[in-house]
One Martini backbone bead per residue (centre of mass of N, CA, C, O) as a GRO file, in nm:
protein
   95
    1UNK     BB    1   1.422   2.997  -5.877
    2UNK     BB    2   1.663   3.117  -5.669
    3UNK     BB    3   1.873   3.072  -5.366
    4UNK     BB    4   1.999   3.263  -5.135
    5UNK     BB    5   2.139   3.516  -4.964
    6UNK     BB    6   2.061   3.695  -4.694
    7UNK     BB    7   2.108   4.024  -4.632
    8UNK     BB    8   2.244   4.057  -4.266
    9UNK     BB    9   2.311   3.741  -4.247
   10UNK     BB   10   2.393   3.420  -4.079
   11UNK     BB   11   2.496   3.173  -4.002
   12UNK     BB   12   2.455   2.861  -3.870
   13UNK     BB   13   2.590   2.676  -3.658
   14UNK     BB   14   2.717   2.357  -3.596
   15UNK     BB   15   2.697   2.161  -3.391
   16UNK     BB   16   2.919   2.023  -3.158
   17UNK     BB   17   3.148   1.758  -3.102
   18UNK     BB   18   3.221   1.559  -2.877
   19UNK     BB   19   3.463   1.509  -2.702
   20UNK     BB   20   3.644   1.354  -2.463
   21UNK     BB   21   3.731   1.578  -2.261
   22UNK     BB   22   3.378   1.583  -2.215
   23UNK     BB   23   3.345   1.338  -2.088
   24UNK     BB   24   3.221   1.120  -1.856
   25UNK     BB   25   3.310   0.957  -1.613
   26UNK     BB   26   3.319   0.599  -1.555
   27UNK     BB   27   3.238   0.396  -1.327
   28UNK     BB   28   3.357   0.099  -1.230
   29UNK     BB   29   3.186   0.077  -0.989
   30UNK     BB   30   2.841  -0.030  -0.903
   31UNK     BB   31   2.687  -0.003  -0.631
   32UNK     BB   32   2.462  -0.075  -0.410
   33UNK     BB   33   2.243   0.034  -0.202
   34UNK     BB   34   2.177   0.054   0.114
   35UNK     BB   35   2.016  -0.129   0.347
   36UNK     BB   36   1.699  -0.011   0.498
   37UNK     BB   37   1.523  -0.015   0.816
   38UNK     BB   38   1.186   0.067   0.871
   39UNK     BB   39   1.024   0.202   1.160
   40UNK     BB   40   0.744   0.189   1.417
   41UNK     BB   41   0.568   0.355   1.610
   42UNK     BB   42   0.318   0.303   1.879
   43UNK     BB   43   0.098   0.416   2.011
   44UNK     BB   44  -0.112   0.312   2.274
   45UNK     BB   45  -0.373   0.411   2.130
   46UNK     BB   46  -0.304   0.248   1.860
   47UNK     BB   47  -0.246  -0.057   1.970
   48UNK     BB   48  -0.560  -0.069   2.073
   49UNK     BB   49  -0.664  -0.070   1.786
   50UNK     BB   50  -0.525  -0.283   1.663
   51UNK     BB   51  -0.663  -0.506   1.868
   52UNK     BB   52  -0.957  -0.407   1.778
   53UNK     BB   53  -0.950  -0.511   1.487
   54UNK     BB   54  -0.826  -0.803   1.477
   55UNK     BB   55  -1.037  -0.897   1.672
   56UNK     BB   56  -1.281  -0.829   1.440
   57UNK     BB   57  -1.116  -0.981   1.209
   58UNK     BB   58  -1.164  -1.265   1.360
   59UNK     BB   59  -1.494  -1.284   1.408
   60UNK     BB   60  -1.565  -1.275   1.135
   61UNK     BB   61  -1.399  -1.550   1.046
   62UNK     BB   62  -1.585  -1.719   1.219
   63UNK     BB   63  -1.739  -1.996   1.276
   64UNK     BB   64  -2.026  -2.121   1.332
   65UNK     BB   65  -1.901  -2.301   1.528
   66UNK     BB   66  -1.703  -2.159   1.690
   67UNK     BB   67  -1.935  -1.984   1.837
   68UNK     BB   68  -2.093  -2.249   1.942
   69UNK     BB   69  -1.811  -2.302   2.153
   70UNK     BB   70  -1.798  -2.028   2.277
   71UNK     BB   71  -2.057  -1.999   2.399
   72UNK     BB   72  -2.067  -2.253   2.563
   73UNK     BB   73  -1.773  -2.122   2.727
   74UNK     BB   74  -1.908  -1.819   2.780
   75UNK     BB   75  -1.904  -1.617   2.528
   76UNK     BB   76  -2.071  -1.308   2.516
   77UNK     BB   77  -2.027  -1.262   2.252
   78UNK     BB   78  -2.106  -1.517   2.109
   79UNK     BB   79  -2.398  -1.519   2.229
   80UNK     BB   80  -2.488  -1.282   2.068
   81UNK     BB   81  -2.505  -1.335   1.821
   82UNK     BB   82  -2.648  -1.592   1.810
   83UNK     BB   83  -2.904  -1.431   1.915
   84UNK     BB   84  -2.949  -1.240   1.630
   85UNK     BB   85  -2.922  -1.471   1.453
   86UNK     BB   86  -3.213  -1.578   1.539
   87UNK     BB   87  -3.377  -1.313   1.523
   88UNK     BB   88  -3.359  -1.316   1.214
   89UNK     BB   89  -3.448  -1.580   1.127
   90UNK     BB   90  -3.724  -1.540   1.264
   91UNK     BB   91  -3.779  -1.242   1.089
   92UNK     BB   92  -3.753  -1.422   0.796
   93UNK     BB   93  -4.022  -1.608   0.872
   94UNK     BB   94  -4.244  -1.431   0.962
   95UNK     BB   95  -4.197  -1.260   0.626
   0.00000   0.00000   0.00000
């Protein structure tokens, strides 16, 4: 069996090779794009929380020394923890 051409039917072209012409030119010198910073502004209402986080992840942060040098000079966070932390341990005890 021979392969032939199928009558009424065109042959397809090959792609064609790009030429000079064609190519695009290449920048002589590539910048980097330049540096910018973004900023953020905060609501006062924003602001009062974030300071209201802070507070509470320094707190947790804190050793029970730190905790037991703050309730003897007055803090009543402080002196709160404390007072829990008996009842934890004595509602443990009694368990």
């Amino acid at each position: 069996m021979t392969l032939g051409a199928i009558p009424g039917t065109q042959h397809a072209q090959p792609p064609t090779v790009a030429t000079g012409a064609n190519k695009q030119p290449t920048p002589a010198k590539i910048q980097p794009a330049a540096v910018t910073q973004d900023t953020v502004k905060l609501s006062s209402t924003a602001q009062a929380q974030l300071s209201t986080i802070k507070a509470a992840v320094q707190e947790a942060a804190e050793t029970p020394a730190q905790t037991a040098k703050e309730a003897q000079s007055g803090d009543l966070q402080a002196r709160r923890l404390l007072s829990k932390e008996a009842a934890a341990a004595e509602a443990a005890k009694g368990a």
